[in-house]
N, CA, C and O atoms as a GROMACS GRO file, in nm:
protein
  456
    1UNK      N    1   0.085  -0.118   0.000
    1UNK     CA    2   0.000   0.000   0.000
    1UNK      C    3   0.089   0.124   0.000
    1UNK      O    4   0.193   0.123   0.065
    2UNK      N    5   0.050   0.237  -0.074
    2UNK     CA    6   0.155   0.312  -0.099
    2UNK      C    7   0.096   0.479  -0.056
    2UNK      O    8   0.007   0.524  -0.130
    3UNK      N    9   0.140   0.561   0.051
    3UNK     CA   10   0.062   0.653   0.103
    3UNK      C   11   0.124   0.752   0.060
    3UNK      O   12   0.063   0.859   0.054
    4UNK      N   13   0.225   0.748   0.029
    4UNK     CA   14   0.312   0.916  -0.061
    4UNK      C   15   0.282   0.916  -0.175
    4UNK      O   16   0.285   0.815  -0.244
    5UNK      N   17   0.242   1.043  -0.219
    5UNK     CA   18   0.204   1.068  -0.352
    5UNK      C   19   0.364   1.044  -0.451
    5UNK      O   20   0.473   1.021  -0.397
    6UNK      N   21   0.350   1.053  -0.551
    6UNK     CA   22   0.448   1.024  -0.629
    6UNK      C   23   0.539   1.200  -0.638
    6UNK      O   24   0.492   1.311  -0.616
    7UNK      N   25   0.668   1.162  -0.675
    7UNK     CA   26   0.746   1.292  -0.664
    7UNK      C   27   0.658   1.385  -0.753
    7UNK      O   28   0.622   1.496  -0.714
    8UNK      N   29   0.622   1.329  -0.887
    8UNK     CA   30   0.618   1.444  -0.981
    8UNK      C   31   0.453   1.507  -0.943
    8UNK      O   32   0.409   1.618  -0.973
    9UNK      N   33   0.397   1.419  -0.882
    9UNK     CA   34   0.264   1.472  -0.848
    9UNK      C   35   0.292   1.571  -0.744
    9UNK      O   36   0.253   1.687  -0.761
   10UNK      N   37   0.356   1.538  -0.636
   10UNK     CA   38   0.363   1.667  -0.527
   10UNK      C   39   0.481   1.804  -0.565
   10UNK      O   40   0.491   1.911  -0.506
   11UNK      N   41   0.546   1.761  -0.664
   11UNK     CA   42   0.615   1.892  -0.722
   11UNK      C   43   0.511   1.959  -0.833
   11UNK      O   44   0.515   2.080  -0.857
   12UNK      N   45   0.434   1.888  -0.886
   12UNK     CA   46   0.344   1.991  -0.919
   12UNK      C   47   0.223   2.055  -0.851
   12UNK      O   48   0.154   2.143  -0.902
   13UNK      N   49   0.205   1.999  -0.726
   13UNK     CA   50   0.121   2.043  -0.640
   13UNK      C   51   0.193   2.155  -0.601
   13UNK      O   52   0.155   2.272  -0.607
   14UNK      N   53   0.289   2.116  -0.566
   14UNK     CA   54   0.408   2.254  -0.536
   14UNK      C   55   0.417   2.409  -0.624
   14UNK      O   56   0.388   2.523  -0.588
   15UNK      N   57   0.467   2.361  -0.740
   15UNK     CA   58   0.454   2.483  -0.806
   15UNK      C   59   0.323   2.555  -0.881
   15UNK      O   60   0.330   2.644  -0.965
   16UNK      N   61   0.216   2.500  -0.833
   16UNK     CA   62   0.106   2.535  -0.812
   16UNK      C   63   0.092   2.673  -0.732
   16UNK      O   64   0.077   2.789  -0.769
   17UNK      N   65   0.101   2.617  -0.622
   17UNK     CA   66   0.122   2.691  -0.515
   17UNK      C   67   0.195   2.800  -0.503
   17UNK      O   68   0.151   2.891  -0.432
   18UNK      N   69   0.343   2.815  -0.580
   18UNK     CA   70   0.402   2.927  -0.610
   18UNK      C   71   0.323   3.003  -0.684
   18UNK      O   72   0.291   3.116  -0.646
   19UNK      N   73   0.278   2.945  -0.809
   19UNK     CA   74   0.181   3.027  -0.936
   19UNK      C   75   0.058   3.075  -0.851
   19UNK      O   76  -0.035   3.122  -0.916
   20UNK      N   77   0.048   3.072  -0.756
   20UNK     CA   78  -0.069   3.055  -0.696
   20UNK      C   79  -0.060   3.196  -0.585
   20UNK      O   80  -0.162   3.256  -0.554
   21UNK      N   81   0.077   3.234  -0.534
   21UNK     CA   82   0.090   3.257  -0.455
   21UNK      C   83   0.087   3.425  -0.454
   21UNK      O   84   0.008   3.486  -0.382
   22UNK      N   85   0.183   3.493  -0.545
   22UNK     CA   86   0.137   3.627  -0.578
   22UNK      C   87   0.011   3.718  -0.589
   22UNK      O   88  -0.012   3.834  -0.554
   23UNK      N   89  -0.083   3.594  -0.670
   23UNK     CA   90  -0.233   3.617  -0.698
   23UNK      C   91  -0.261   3.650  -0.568
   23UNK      O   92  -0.273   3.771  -0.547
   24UNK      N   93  -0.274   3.574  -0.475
   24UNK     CA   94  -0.336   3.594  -0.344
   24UNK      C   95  -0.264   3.680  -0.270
   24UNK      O   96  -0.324   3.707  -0.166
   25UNK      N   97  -0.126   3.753  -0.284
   25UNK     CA   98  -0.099   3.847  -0.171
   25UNK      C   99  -0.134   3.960  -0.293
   25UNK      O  100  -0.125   4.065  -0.228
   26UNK      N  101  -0.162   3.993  -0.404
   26UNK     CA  102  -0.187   4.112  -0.467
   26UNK      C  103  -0.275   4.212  -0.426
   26UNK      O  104  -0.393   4.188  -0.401
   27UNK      N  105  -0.221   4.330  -0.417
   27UNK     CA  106  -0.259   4.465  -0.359
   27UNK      C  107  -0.355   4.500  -0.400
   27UNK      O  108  -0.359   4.488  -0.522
   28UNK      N  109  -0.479   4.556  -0.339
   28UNK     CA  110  -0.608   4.634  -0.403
   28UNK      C  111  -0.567   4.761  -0.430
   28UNK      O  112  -0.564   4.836  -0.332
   29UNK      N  113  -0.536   4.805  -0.530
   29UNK     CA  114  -0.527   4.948  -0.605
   29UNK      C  115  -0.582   5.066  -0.550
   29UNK      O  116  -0.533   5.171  -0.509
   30UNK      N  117  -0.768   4.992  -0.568
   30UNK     CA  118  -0.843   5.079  -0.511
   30UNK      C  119  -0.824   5.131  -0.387
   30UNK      O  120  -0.801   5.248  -0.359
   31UNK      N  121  -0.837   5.029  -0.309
   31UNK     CA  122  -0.856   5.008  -0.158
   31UNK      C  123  -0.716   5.098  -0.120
   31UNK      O  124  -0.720   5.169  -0.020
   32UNK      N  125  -0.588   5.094  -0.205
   32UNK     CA  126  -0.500   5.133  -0.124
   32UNK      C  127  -0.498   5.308  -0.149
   32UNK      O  128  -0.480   5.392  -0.061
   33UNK      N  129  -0.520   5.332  -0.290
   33UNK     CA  130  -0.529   5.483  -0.328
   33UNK      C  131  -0.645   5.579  -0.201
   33UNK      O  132  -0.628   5.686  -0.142
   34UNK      N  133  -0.748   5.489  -0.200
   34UNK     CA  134  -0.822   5.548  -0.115
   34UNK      C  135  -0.830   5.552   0.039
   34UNK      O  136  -0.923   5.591   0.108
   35UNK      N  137  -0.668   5.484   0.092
   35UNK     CA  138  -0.645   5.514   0.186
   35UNK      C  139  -0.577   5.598   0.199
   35UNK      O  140  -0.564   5.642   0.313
   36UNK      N  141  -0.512   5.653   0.103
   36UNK     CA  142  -0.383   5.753   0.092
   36UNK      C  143  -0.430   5.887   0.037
   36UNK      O  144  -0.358   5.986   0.027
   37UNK      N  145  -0.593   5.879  -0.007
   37UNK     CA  146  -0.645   5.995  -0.013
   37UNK      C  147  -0.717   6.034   0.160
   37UNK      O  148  -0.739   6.140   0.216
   38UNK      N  149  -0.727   5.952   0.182
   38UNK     CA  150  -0.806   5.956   0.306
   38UNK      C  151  -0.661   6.021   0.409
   38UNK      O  152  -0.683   6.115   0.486
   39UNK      N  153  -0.556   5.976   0.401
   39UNK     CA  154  -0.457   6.025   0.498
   39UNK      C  155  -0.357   6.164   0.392
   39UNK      O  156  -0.234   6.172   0.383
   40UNK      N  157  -0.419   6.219   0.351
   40UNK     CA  158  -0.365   6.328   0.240
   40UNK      C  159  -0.185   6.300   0.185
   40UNK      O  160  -0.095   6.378   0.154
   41UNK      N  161  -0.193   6.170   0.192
   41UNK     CA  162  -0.044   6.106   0.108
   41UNK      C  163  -0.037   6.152  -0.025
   41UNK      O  164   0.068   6.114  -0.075
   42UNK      N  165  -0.104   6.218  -0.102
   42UNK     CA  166  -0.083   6.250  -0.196
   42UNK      C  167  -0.009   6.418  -0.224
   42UNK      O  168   0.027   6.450  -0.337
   43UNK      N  169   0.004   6.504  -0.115
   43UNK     CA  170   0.025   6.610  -0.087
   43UNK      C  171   0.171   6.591  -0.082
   43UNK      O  172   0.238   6.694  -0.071
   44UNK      N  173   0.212   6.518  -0.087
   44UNK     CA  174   0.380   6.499  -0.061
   44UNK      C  175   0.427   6.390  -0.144
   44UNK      O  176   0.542   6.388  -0.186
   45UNK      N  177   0.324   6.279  -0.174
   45UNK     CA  178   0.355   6.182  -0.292
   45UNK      C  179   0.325   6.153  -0.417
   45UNK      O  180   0.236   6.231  -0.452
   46UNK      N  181   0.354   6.082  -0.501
   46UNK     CA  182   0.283   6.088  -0.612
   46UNK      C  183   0.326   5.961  -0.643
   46UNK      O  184   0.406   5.899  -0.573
   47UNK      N  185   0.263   5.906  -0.772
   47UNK     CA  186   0.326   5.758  -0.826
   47UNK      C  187   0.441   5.801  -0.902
   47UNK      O  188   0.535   5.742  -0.849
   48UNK      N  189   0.499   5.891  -1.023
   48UNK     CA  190   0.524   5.914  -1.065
   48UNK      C  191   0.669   6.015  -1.034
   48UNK      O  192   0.786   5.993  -1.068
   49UNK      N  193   0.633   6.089  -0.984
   49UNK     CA  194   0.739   6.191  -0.988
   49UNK      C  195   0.758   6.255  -0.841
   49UNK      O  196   0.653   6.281  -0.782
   50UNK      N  197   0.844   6.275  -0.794
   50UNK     CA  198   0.880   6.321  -0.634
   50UNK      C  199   0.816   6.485  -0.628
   50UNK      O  200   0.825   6.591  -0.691
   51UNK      N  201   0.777   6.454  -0.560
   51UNK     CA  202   0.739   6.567  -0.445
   51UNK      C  203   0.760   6.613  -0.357
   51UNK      O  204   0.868   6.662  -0.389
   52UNK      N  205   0.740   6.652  -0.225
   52UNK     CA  206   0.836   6.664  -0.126
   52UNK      C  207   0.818   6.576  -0.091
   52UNK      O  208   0.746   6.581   0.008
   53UNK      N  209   0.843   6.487  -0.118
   53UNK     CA  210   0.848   6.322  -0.103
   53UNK      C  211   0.897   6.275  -0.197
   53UNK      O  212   0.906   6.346  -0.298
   54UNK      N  213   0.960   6.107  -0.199
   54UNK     CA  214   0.927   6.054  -0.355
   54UNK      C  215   0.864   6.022  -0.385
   54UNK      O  216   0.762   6.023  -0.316
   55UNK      N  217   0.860   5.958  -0.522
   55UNK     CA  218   0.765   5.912  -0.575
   55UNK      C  219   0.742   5.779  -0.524
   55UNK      O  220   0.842   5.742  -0.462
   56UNK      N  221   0.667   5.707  -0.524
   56UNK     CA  222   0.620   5.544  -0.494
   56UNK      C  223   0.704   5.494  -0.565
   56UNK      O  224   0.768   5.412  -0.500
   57UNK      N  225   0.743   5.504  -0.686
   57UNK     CA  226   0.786   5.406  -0.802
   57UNK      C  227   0.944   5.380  -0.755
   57UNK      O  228   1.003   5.272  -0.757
   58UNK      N  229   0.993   5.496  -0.717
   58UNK     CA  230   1.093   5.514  -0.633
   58UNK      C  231   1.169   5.466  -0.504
   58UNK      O  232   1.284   5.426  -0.485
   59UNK      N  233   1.046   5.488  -0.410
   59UNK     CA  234   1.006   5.404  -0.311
   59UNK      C  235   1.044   5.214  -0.327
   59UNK      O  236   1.111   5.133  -0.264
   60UNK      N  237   0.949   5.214  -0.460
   60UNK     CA  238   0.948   5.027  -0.472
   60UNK      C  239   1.115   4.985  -0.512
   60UNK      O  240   1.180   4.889  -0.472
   61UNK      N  241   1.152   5.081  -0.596
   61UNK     CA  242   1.284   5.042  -0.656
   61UNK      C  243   1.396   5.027  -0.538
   61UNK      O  244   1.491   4.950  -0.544
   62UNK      N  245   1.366   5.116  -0.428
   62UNK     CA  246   1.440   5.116  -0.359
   62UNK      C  247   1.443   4.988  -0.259
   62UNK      O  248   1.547   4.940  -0.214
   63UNK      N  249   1.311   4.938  -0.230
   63UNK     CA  250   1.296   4.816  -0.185
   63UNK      C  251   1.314   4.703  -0.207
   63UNK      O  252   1.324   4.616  -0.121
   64UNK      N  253   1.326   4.676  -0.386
   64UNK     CA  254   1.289   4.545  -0.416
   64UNK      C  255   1.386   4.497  -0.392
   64UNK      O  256   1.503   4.530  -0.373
   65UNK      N  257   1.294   4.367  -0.394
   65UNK     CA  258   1.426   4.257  -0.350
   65UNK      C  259   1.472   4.240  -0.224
   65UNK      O  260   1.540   4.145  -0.189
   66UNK      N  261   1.414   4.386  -0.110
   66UNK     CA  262   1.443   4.310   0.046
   66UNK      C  263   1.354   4.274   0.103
   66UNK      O  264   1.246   4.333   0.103
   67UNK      N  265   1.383   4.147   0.176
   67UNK     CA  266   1.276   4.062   0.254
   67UNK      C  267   1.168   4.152   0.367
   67UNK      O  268   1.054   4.131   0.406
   68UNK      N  269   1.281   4.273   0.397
   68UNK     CA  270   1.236   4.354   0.510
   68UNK      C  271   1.140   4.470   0.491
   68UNK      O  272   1.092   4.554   0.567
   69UNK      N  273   1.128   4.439   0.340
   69UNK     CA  274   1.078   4.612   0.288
   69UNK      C  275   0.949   4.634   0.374
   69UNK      O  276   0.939   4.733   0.447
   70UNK      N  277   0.851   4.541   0.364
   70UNK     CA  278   0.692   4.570   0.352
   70UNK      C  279   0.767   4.596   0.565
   70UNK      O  280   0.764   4.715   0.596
   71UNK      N  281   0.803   4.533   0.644
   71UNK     CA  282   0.813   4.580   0.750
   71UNK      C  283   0.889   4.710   0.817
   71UNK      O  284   0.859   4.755   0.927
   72UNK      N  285   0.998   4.767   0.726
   72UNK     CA  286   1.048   4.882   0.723
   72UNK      C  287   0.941   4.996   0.676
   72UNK      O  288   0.933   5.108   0.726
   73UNK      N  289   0.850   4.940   0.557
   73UNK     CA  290   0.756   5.063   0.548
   73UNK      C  291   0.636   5.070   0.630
   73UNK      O  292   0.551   5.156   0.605
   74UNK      N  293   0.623   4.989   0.721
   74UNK     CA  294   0.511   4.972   0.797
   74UNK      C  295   0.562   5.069   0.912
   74UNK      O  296   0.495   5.169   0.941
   75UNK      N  297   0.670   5.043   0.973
   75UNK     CA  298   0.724   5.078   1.067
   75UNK      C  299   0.736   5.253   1.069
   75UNK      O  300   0.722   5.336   1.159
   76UNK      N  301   0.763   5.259   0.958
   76UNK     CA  302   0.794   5.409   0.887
   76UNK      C  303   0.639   5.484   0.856
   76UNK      O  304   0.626   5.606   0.862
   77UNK      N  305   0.545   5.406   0.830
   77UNK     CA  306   0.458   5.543   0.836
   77UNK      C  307   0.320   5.472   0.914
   77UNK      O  308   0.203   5.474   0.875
   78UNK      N  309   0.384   5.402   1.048
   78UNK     CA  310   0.320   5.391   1.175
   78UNK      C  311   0.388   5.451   1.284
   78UNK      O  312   0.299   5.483   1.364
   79UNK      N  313   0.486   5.479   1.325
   79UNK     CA  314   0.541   5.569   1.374
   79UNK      C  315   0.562   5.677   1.355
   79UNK      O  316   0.540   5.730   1.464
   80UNK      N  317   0.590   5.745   1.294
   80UNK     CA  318   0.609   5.842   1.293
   80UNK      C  319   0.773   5.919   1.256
   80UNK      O  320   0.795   6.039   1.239
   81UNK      N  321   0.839   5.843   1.252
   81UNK     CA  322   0.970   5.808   1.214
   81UNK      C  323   1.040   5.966   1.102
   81UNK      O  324   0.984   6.015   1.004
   82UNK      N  325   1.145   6.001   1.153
   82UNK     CA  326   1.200   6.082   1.063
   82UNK      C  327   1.236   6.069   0.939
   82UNK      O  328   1.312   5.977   0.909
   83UNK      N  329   1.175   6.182   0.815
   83UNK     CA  330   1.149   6.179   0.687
   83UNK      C  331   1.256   6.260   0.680
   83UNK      O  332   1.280   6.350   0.760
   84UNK      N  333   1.336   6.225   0.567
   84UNK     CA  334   1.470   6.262   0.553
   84UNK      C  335   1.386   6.389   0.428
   84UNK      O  336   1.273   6.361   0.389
   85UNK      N  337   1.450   6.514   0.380
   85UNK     CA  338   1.383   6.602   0.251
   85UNK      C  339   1.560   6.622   0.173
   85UNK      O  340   1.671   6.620   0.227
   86UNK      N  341   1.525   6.640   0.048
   86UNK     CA  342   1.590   6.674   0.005
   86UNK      C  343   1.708   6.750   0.060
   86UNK      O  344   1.814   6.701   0.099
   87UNK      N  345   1.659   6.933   0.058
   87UNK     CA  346   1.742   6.990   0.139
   87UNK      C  347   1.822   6.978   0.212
   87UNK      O  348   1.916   7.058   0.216
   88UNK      N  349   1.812   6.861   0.302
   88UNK     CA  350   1.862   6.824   0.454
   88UNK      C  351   1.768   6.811   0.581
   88UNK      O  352   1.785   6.735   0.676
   89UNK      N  353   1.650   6.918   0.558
   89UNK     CA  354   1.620   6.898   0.689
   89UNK      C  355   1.464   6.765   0.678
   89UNK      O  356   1.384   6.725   0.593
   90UNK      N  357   1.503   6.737   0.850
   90UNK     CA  358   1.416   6.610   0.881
   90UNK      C  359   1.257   6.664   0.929
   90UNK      O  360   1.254   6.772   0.987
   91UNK      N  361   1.157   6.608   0.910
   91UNK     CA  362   1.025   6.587   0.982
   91UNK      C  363   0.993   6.458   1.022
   91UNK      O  364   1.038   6.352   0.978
   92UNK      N  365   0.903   6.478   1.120
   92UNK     CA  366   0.811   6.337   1.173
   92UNK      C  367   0.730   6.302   1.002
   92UNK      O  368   0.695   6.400   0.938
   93UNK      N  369   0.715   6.209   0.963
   93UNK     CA  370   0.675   6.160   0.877
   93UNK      C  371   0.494   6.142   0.948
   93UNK      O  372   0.467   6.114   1.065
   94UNK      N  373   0.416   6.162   0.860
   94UNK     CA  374   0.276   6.181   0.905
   94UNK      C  375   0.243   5.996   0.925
   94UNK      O  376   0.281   5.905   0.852
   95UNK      N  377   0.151   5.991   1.066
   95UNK     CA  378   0.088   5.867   1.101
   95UNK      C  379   0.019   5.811   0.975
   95UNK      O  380   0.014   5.896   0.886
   96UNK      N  381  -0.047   5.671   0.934
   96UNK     CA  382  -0.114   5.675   0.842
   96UNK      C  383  -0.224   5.610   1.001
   96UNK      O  384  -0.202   5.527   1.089
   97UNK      N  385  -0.328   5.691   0.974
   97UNK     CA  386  -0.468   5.627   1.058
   97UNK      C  387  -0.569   5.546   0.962
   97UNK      O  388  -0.624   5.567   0.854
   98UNK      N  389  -0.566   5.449   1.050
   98UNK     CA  390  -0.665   5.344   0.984
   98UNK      C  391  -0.655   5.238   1.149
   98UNK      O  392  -0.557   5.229   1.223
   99UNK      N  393  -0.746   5.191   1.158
   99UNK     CA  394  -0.750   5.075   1.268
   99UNK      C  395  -0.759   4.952   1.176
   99UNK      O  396  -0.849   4.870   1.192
  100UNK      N  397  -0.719   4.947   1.135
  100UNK     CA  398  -0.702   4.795   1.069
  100UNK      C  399  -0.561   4.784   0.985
  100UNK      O  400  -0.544   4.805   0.865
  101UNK      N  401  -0.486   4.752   1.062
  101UNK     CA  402  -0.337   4.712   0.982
  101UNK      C  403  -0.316   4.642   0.887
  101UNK      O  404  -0.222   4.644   0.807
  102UNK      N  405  -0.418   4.566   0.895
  102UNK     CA  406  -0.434   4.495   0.699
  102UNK      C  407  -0.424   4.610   0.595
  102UNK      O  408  -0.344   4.596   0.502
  103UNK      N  409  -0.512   4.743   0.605
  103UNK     CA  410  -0.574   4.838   0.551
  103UNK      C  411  -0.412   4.867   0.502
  103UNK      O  412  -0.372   4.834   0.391
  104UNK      N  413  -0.335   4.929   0.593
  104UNK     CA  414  -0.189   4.986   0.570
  104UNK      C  415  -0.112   4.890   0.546
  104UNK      O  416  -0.006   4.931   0.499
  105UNK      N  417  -0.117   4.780   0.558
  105UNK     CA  418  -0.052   4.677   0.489
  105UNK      C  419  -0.057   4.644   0.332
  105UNK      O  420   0.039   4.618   0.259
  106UNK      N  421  -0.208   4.655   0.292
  106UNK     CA  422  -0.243   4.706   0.141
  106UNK      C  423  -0.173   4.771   0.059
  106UNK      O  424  -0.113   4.741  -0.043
  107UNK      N  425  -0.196   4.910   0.145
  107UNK     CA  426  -0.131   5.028   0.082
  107UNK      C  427   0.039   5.026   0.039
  107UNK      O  428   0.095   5.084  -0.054
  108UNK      N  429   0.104   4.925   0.155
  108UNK     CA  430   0.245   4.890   0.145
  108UNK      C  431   0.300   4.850   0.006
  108UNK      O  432   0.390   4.901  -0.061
  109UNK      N  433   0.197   4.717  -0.024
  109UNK     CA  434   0.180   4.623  -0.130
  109UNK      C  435   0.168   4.670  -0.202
  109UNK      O  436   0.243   4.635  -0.293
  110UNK      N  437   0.066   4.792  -0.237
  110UNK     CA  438   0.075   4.828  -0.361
  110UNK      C  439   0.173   4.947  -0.412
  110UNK      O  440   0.200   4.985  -0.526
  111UNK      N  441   0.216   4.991  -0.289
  111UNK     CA  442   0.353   5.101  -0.318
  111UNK      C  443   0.448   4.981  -0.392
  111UNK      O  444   0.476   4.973  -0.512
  112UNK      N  445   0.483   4.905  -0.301
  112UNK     CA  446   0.569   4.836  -0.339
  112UNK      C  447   0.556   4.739  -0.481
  112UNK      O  448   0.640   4.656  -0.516
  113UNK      N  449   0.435   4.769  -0.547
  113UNK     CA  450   0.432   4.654  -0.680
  113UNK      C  451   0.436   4.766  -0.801
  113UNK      O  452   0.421   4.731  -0.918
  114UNK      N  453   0.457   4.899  -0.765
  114UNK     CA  454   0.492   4.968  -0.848
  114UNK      C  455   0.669   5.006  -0.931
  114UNK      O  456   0.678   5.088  -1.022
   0.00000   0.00000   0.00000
């Protein structure tokens, strides 16, 4: 009697699961723009082009590829954390309010898939 599936069956169960896997952490667009209108992120950001901020696109480039990003940007605009400006000088970087950390977790995701 034989209770393990065969290799090639559970490696394709496997990479299933990878193909599978992006789909399901993908960012709501909507959901995230309209949190960032709701916390006036757009007054300092943009997708595109820096502002007194950068841009998002900017933002992602600067991230990709570290494991730590989505928790460095969480950290960064839940605290309150010093925003470096051009010029030199620093500000408190604005809270993002939302009671639901999924909500700002969204918004992370989709900075970051830009």
């Amino acid at each position: 009697m034989r209770l393990h599936a065969p290799a090639s069956i559970a490696a394709a169960i496997a990479a299933s699961l990878v193909v599978m896997a992006p789909a399901a952490q993908a960012a709501d667009a909507d959901a995230a723009q309209a949190l960032a209108r709701q916390n006036n992120c757009f007054r300092c950001h943009s997708v595109e082009k820096a502002k007194d901020g950068p841009a998002w696109k900017d933002v992602a480039a600067k991230y990709k590829g570290k494991a730590d990003a989505q928790q460095r940007l969480l950290t960064h605009l839940t605290t309150g954390e010093k925003a470096k400006f051009a010029d030199g000088h620093e500000e408190e970087h604005k809270i993002i309010k939302s009671p639901d950390v999924a909500k700002t977790k969204n918004l992370i995701d989709w900075i970051l898939s830009l």
